[in-house]
Backbone of each chain as ProteinMPNN parsed JSONL, in Angstrom:
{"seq_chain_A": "XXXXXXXXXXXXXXXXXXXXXXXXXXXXXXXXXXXXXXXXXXXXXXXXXXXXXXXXXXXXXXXXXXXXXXXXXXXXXXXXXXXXXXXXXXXXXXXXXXXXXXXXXXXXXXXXXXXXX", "coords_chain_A": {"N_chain_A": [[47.72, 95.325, 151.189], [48.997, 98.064, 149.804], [51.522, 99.14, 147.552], [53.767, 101.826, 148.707], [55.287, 105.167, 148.385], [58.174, 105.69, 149.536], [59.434, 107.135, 151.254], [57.069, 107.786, 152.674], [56.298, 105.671, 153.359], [57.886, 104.676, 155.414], [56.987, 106.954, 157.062], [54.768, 105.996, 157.871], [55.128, 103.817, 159.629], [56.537, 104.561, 161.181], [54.997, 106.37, 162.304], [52.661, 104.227, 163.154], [54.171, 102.624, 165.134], [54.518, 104.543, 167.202], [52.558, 104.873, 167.65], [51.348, 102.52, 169.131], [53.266, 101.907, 170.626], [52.963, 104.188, 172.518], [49.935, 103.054, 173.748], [50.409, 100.786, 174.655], [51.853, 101.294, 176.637], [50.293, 103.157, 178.445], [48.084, 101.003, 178.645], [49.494, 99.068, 180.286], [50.119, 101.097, 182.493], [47.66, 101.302, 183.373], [46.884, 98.865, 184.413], [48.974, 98.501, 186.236], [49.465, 100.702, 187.893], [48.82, 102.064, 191.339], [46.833, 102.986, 193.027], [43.234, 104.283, 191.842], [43.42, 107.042, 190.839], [46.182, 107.375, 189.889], [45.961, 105.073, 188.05], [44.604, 106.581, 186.547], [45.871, 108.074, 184.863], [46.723, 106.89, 182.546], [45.143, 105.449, 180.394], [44.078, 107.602, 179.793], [45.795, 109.818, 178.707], [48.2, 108.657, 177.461], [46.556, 106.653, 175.612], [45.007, 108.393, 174.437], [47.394, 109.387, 173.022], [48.141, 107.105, 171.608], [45.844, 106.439, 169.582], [45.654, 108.202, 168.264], [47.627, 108.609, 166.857], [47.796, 106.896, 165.51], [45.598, 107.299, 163.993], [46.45, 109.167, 162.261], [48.366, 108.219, 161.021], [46.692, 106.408, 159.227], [45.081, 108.565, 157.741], [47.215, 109.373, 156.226], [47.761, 106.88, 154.594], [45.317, 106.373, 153.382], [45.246, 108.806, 151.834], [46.782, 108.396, 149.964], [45.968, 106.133, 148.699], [44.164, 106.748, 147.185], [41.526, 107.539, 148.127], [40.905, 109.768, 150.222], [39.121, 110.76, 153.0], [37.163, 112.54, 155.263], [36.963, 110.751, 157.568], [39.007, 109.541, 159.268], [39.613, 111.943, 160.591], [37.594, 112.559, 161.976], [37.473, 110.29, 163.687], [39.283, 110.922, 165.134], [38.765, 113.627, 166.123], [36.918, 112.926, 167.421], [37.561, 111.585, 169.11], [39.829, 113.017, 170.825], [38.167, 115.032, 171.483], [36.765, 113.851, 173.194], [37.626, 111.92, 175.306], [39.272, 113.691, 177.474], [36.437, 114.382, 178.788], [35.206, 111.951, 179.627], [37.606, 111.212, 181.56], [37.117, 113.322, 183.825], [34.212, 112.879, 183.838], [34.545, 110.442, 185.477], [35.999, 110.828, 187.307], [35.033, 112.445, 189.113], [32.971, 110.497, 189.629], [33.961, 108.665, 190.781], [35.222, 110.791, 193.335], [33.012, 110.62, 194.216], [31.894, 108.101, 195.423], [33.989, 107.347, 197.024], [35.221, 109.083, 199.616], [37.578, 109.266, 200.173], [39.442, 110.162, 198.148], [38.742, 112.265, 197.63], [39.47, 116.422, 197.514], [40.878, 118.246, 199.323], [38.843, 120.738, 201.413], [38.025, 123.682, 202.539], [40.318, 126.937, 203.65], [43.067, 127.693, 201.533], [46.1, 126.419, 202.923], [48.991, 128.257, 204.477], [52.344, 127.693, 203.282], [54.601, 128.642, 203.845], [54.996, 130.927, 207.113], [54.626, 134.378, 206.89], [56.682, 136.927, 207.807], [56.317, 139.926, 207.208], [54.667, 140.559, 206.71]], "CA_chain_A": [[48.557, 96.517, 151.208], [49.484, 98.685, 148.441], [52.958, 99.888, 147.427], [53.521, 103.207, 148.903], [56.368, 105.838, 147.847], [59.577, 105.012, 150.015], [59.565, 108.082, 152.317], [56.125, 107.756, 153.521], [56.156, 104.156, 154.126], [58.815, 105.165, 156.409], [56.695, 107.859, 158.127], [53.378, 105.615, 158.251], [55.353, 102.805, 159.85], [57.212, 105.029, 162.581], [53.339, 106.894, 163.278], [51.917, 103.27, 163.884], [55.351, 102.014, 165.947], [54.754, 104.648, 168.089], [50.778, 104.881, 168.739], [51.273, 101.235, 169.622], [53.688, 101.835, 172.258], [52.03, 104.467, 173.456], [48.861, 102.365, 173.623], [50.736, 99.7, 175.405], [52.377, 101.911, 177.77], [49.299, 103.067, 178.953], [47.625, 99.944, 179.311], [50.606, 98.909, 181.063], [50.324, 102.526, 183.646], [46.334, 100.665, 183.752], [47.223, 97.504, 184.992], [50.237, 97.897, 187.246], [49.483, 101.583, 189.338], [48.373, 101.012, 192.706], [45.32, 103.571, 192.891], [42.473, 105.332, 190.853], [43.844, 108.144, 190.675], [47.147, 106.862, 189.252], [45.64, 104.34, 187.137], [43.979, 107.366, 185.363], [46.686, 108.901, 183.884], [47.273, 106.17, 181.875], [44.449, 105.351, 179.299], [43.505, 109.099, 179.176], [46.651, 110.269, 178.013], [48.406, 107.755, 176.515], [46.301, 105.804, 174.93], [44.519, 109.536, 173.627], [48.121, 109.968, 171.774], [48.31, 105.974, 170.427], [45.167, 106.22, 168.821], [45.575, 109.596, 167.656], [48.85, 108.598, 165.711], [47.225, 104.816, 164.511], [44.571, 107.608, 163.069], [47.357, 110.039, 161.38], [48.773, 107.178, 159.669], [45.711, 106.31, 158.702], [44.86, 109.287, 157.234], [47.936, 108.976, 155.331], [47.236, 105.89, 153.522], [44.064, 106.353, 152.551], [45.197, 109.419, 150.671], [47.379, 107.736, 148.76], [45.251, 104.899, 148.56], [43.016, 107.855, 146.341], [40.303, 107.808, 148.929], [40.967, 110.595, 150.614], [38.246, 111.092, 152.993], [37.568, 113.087, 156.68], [36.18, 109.613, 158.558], [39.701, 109.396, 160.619], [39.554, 113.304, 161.184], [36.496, 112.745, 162.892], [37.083, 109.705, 165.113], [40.397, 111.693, 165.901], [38.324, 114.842, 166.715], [36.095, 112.783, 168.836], [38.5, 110.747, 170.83], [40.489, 113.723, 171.644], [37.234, 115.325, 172.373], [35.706, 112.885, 174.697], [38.945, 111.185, 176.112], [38.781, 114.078, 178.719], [34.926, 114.384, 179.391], [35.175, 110.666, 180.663], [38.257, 110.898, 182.518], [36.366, 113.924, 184.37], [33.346, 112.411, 184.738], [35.21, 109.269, 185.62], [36.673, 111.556, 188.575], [34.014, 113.031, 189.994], [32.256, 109.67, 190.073], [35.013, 107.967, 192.477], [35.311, 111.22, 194.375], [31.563, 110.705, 195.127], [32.031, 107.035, 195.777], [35.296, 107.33, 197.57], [35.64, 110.637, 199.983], [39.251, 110.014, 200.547], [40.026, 110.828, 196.949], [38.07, 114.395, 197.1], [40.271, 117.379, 197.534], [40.767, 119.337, 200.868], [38.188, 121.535, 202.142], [38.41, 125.017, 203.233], [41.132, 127.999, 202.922], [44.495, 126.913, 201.35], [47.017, 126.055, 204.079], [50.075, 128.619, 204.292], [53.242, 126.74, 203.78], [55.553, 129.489, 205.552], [54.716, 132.272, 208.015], [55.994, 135.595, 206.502], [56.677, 137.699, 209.054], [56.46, 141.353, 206.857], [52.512, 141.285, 206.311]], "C_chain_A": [[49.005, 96.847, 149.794], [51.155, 99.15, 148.782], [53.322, 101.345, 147.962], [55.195, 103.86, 148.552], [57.417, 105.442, 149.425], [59.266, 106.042, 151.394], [58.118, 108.182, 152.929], [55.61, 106.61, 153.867], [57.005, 104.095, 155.163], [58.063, 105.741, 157.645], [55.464, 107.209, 158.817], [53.946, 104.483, 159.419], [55.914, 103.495, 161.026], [56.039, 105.586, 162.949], [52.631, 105.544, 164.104], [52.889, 102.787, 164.845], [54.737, 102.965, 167.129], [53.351, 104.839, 168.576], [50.875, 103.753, 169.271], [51.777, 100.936, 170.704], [53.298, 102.709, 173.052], [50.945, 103.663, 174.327], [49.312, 101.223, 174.923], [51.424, 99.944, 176.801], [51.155, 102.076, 178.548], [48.07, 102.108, 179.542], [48.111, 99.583, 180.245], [49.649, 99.659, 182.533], [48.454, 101.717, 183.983], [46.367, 99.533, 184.732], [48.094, 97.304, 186.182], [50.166, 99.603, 188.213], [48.659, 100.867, 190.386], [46.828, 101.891, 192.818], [44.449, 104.039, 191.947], [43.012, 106.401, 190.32], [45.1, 107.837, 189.449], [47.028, 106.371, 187.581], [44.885, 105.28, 186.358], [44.356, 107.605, 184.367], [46.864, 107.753, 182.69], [46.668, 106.048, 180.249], [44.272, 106.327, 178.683], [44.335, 109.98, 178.958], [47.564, 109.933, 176.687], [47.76, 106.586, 175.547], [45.323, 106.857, 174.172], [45.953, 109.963, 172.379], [48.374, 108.492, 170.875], [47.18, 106.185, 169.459], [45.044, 107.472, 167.885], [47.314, 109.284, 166.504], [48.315, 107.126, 165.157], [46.459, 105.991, 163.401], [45.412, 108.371, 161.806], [48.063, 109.452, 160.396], [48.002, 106.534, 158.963], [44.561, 106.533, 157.33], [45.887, 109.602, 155.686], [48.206, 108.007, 154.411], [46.237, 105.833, 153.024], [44.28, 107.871, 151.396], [46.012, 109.117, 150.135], [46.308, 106.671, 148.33], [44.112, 105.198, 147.592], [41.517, 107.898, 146.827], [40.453, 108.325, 150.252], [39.78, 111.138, 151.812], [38.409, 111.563, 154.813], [37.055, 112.085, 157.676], [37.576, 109.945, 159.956], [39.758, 110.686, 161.224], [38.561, 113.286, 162.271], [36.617, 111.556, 163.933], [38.136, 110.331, 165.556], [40.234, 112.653, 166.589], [37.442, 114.346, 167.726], [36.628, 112.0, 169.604], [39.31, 111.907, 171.17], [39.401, 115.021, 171.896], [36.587, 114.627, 173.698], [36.416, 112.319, 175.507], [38.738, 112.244, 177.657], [37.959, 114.713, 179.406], [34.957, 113.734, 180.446], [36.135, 110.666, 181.858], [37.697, 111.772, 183.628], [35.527, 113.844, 185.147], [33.331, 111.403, 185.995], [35.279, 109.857, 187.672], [36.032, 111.609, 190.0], [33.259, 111.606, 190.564], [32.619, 108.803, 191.514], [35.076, 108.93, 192.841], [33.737, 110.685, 194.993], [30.93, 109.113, 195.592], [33.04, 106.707, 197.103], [35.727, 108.929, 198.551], [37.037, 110.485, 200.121], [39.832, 110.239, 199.409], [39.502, 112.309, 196.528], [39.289, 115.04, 197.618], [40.065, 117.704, 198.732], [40.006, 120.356, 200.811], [38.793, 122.505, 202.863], [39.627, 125.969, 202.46], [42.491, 126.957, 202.747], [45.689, 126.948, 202.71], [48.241, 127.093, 203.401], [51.312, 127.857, 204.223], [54.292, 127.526, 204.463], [55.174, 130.765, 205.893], [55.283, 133.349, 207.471], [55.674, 136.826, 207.919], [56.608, 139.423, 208.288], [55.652, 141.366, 206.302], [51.791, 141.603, 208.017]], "O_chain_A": [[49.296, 96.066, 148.887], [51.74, 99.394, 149.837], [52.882, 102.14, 147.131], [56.163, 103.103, 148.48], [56.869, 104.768, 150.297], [58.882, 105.559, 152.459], [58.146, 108.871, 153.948], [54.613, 106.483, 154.577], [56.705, 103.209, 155.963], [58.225, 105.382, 158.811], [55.061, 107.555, 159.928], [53.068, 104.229, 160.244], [55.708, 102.861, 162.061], [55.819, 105.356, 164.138], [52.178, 105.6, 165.247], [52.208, 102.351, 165.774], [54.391, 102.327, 168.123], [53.059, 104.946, 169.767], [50.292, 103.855, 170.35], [51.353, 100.178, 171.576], [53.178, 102.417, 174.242], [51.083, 103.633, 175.55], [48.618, 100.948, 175.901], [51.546, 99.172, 177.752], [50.891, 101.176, 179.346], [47.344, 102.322, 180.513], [47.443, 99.625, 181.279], [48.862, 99.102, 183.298], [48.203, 101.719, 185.188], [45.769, 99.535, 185.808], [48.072, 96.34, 186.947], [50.855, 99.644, 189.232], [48.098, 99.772, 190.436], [45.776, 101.271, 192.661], [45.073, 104.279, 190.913], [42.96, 106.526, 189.096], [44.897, 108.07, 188.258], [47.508, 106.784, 186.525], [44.421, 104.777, 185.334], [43.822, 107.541, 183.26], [47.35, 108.308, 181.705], [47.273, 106.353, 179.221], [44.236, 106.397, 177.455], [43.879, 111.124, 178.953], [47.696, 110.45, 175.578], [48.417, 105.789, 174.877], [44.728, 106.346, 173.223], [45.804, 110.553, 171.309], [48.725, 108.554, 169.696], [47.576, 106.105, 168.296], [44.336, 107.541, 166.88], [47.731, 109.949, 165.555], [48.832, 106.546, 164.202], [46.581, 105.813, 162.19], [45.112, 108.217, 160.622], [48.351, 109.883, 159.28], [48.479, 105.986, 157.969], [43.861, 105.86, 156.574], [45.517, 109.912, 154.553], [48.887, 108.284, 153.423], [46.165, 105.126, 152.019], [43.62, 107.997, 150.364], [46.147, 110.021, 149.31], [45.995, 106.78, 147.144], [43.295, 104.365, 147.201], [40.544, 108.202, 146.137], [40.237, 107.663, 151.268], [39.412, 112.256, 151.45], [39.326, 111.181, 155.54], [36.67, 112.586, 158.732], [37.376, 110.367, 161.095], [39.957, 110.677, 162.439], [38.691, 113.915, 163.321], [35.986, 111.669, 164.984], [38.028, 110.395, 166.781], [40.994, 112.936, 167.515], [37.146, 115.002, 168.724], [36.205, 111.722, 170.725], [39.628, 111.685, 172.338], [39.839, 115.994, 172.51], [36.116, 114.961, 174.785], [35.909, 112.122, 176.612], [38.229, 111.812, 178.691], [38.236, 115.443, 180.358], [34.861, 114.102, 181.617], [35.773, 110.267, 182.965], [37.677, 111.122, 184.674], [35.449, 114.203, 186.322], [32.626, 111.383, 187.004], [34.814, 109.427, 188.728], [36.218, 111.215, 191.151], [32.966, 111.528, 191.758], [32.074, 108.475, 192.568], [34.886, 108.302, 193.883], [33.532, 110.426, 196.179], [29.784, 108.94, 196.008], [32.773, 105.904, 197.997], [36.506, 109.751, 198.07], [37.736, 111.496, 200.192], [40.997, 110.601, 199.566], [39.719, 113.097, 195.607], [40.145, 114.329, 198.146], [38.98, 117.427, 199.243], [40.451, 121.181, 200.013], [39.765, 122.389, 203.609], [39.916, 125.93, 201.264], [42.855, 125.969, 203.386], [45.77, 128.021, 203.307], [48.548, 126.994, 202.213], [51.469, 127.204, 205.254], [54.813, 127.148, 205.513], [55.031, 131.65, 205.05], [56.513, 133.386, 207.516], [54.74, 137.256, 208.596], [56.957, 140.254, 209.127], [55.574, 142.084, 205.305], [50.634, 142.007, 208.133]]}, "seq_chain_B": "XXXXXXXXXXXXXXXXXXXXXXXXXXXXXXXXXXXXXXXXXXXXXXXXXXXXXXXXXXXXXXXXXXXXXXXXXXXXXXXXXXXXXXXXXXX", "coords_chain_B": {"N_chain_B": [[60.615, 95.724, 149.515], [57.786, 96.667, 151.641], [57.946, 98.429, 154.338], [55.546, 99.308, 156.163], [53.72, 97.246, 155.967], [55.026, 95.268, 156.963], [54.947, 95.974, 159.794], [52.106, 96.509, 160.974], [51.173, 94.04, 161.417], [52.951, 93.814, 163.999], [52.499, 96.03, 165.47], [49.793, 95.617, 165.687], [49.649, 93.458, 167.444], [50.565, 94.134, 169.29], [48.467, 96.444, 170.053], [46.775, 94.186, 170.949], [47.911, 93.111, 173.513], [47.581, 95.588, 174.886], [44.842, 95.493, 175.112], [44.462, 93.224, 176.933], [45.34, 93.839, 179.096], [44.089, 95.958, 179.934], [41.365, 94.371, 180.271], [42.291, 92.474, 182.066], [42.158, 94.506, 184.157], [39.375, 95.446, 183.511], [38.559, 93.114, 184.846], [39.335, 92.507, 187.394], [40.045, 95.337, 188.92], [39.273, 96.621, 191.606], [37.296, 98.782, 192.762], [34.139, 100.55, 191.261], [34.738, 102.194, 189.543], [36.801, 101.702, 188.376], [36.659, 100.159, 186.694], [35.123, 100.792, 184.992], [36.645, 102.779, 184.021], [38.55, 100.986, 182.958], [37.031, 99.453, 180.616], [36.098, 102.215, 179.06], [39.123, 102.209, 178.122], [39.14, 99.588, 176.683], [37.47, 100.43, 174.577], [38.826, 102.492, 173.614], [40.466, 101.348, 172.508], [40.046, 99.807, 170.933], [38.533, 100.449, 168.896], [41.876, 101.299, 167.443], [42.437, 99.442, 166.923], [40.75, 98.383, 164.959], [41.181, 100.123, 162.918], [43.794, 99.793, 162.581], [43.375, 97.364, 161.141], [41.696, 97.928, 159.119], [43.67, 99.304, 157.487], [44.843, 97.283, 157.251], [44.203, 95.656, 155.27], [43.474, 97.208, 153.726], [41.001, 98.31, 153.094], [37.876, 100.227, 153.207], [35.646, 99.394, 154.705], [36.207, 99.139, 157.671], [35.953, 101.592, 159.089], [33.303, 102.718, 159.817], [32.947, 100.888, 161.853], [34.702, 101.439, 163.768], [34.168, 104.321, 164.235], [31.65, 104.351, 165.033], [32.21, 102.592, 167.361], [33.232, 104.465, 168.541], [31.941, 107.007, 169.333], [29.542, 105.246, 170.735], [31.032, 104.273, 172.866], [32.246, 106.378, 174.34], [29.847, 107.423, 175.136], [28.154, 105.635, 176.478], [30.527, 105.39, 178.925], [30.107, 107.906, 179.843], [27.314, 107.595, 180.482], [27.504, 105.379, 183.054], [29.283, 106.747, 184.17], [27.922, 108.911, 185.102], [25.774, 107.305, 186.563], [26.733, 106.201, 188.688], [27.813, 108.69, 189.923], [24.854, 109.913, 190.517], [23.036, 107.42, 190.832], [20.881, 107.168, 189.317], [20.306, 106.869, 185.861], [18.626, 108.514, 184.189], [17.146, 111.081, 184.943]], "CA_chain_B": [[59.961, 95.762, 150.75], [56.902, 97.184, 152.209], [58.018, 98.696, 155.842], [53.859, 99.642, 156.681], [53.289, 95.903, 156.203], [55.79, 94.204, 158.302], [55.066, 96.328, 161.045], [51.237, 96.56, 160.935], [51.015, 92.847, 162.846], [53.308, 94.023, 165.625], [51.474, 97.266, 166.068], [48.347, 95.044, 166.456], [49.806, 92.492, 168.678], [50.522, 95.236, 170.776], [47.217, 96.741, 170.963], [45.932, 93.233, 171.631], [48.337, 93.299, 174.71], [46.771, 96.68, 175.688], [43.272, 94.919, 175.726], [44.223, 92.39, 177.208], [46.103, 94.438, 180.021], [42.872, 96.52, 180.106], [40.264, 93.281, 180.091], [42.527, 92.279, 183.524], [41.689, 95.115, 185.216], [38.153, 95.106, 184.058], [38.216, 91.721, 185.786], [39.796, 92.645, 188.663], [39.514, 96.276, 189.545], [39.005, 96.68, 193.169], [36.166, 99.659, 192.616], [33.898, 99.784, 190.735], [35.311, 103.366, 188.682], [38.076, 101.114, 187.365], [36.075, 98.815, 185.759], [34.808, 101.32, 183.881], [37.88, 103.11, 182.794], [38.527, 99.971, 182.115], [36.044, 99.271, 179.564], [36.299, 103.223, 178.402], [40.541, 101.936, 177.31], [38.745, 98.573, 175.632], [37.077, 100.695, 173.54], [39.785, 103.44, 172.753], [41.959, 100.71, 172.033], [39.65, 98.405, 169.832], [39.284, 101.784, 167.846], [42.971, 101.679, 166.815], [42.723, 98.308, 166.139], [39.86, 98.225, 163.748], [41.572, 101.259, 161.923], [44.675, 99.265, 161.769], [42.824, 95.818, 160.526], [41.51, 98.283, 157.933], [44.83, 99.465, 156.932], [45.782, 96.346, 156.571], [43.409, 94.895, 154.208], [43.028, 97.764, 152.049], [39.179, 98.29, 153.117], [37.05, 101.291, 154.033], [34.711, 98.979, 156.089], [35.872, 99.255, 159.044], [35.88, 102.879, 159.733], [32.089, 103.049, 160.148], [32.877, 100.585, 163.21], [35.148, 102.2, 164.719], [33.381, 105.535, 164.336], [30.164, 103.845, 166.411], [32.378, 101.997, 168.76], [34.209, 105.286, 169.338], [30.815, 107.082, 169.777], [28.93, 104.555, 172.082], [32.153, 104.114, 173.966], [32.173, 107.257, 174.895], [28.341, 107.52, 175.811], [28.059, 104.295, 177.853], [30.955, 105.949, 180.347], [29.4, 108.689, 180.738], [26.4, 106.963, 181.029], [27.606, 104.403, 183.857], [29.646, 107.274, 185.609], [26.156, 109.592, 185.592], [25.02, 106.036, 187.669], [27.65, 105.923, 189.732], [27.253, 109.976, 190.428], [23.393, 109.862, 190.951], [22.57, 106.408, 191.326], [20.391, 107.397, 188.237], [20.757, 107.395, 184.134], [17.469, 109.451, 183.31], [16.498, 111.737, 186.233]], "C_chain_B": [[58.962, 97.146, 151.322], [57.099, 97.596, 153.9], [56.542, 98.886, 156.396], [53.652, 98.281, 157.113], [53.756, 94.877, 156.681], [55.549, 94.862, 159.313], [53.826, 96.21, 161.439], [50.738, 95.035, 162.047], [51.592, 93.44, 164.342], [52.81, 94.871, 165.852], [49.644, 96.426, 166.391], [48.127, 94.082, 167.304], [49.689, 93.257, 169.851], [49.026, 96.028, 171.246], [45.896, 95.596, 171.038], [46.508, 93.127, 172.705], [47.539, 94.42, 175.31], [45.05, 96.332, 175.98], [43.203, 93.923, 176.64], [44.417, 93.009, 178.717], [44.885, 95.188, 180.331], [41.392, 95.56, 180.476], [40.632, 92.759, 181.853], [42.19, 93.52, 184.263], [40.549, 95.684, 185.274], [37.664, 94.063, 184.828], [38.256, 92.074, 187.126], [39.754, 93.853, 189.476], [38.896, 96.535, 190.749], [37.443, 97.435, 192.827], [35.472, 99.436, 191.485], [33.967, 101.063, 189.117], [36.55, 102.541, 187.712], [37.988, 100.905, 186.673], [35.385, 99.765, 184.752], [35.599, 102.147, 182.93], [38.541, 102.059, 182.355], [38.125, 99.393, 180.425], [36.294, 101.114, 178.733], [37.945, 102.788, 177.474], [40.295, 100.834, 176.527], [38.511, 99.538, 174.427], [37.822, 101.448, 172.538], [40.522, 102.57, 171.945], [41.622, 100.032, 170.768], [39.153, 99.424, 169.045], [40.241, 101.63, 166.951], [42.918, 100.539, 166.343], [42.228, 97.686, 165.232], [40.477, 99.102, 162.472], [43.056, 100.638, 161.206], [44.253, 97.911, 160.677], [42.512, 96.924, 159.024], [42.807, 98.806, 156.998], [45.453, 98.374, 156.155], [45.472, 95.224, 155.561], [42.77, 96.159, 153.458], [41.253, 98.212, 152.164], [39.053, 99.537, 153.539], [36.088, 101.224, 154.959], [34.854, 99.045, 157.022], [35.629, 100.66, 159.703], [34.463, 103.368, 160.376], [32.231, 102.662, 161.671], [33.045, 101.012, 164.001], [34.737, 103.636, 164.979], [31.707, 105.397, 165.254], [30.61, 103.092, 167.431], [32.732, 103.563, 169.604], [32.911, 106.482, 170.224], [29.91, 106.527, 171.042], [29.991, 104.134, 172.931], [31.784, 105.192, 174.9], [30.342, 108.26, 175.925], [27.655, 106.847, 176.932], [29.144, 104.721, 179.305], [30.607, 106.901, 180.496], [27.751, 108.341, 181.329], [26.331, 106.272, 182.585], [28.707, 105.583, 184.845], [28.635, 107.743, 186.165], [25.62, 108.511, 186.83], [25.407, 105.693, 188.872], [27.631, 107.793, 190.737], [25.558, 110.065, 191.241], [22.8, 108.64, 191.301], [21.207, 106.101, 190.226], [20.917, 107.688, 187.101], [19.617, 108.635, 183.81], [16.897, 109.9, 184.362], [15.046, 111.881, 185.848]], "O_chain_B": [[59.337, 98.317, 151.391], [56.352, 97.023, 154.694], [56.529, 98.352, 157.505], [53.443, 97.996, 158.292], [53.203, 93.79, 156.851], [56.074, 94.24, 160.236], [53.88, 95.696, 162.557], [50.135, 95.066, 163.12], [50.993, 93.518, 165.416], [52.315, 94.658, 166.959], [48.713, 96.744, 167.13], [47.07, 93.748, 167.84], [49.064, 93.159, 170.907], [48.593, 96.17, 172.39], [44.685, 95.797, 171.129], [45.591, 92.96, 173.509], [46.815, 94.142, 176.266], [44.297, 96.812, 176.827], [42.135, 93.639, 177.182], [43.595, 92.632, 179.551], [44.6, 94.861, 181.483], [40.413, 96.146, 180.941], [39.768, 92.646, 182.722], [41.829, 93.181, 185.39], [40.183, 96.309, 186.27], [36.569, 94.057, 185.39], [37.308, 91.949, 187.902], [39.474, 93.703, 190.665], [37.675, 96.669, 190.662], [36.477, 96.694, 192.646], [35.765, 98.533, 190.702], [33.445, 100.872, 188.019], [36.99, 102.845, 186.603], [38.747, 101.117, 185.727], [35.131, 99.313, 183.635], [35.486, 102.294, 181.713], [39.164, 102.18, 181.3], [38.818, 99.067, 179.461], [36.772, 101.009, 177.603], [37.975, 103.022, 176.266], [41.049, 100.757, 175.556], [39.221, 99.486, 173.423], [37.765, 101.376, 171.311], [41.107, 102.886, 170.909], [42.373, 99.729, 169.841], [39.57, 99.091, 167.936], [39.946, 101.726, 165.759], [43.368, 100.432, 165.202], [42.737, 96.731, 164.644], [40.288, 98.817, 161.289], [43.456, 100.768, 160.049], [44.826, 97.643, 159.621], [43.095, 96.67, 157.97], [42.775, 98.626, 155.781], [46.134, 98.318, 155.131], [46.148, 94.274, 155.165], [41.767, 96.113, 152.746], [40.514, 98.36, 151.191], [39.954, 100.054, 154.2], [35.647, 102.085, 155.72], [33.848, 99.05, 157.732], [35.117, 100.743, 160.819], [34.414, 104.222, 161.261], [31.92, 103.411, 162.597], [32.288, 101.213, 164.951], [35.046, 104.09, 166.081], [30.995, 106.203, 165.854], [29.86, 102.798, 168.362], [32.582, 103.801, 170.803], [32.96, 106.731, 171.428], [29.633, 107.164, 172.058], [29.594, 103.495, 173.905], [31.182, 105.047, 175.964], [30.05, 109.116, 176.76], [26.945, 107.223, 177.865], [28.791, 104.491, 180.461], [30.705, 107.146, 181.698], [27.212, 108.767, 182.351], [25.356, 106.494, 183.303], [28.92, 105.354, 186.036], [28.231, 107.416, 187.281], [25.13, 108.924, 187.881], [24.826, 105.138, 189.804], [27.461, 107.929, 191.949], [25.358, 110.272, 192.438], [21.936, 108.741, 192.172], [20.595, 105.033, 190.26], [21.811, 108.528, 186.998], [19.955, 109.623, 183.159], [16.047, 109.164, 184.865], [14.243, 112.369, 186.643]]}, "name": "protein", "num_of_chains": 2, "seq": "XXXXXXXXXXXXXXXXXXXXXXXXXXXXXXXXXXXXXXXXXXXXXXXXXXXXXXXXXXXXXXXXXXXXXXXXXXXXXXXXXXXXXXXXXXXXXXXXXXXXXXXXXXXXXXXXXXXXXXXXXXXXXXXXXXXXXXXXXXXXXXXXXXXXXXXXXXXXXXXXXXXXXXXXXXXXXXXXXXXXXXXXXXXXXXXXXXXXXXXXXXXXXXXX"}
C-alpha cells in the first residue's frame, strides 16, 4: 500500500466497508431464505452493489497510484451488465424445472366488483 | 496511519465469509437452479476479492483474472441454465 491523501483514504476505505457488507449481506439473504425465488434476490442485487463499490474504490487507487486505467470500468460494466441476464435466465430455468414457481395463467383476476361499468 | 490498509483484511475476510456462505449452498441447495446461482455469487464474489488482493499489494496482475473470471462466470451460467432450459448447450 501506498500513502494516499487523507480525504480519500477516508472515501476508499468507507467504498470497500460497504461493498463488503453488502457482499456479505447477500450471501447471507443466499444461505438463510427458504426458496428460489427468495434466495435470488440476494446475490443479484446485493452482491451487484458490493462488487460494484470494491470496483469504485478500486478505480480510485489506481489513479492515484498513476495508473489510471479503464480495466475496473469494464469488469464494473460487465457485472452490472450480466448480473441480470443470469438472474433471468436463472428464472426461467427453475420456472421450467419447477411449474409451481411459473406465474398464473390466463386473464388477471378482478380484486373488487365495481358495480358502475 | 493508513485507514485503506487496516480495513482491506476485514473487507476480505468478509468476502471470504460470502464464499463460504455461497460454497454451503452450492453444497447443499435442494434444486439444482441454486447450485448454480450458487456458483454464479462464487464467482461475483471471487471478483471483488481478487480486485481487493490487488489493491492490497500494489499490483495490476490481478485484474486480468478477475476480468476472465468475471467473463466465464457469467458464460458458464448461462451456459448451465440454457441446459437446464433445453436439456441442451449447442442445439
Amino acid at each position: 500500500m501506498r500513502d494516499l491523501p487523507i480525504l480519500l483514504d477516508v472515501v476508499l476505505a468507507l467504498l470497500v466497508v460497504t461493498g463488503s457488507l453488502f457482499a456479505l449481506v447477500g450471501a447471507y439473504g443466499l444461505a438463510k431464505l427458504q426458496d428460489f425465488l427468495k434466495r435470488l434476490h440476494g446475490p443479484t442485487k446485493a452482491g451487484s452493489v458490493g462488487v460494484g463499490a470494491v470496483l469504485l474504490a478500486s478505480i480510485g487507487y489506481s489513479a492515484v497510484a498513476g495508473r489510471a486505467s479503464l480495466h475496473e470500468l469494464l469488469i464494473a460494466l460487465f457485472v452490472f451488465m450480466t448480473a441480470p441476464v443470469a438472474a433471468h435466465l436463472l428464472v426461467k430455468a427453475a420456472a421450467h424445472v419447477d411449474p409451481r414457481l411459473r406465474p398464473p395463467v390466463g386473464p388477471p383476476v378482478r380484486e373488487t366488483a365495481r358495480e358502475d361499468e | 496511519m493508513n485507514l485503506l490498509a487496516a480495513v482491506l483484511p476485514w473487507a476480505a475476510s468478509a468476502f471470504m465469509i460470502a464464499l463460504l456462505l455461497s460454497g454451503w449452498r452450492l453444497l447443499r441447495g435442494p434444486t439444482l437452479a441454486d447450485r448454480i446461482l450458487a456458483l454464479d455469487s462464487l464467482y461475483v464474489n471471487s471478483v471483488a476479492l481478487l480486485i481487493l488482493i490487488g489493491m492490497y499489494f500494489d499490483t495490476d496482475v490481478h485484474f486480468e483474472a478477475a476480468l476472465i473470471i468475471a467473463m466465464m462466470g457469467f458464460v458458464s451460467t448461462v451456459a448451465l441454465a440454457k441446459y437446464l432450459l433445453r436439456g441442451d448447450i449447442i442445439e
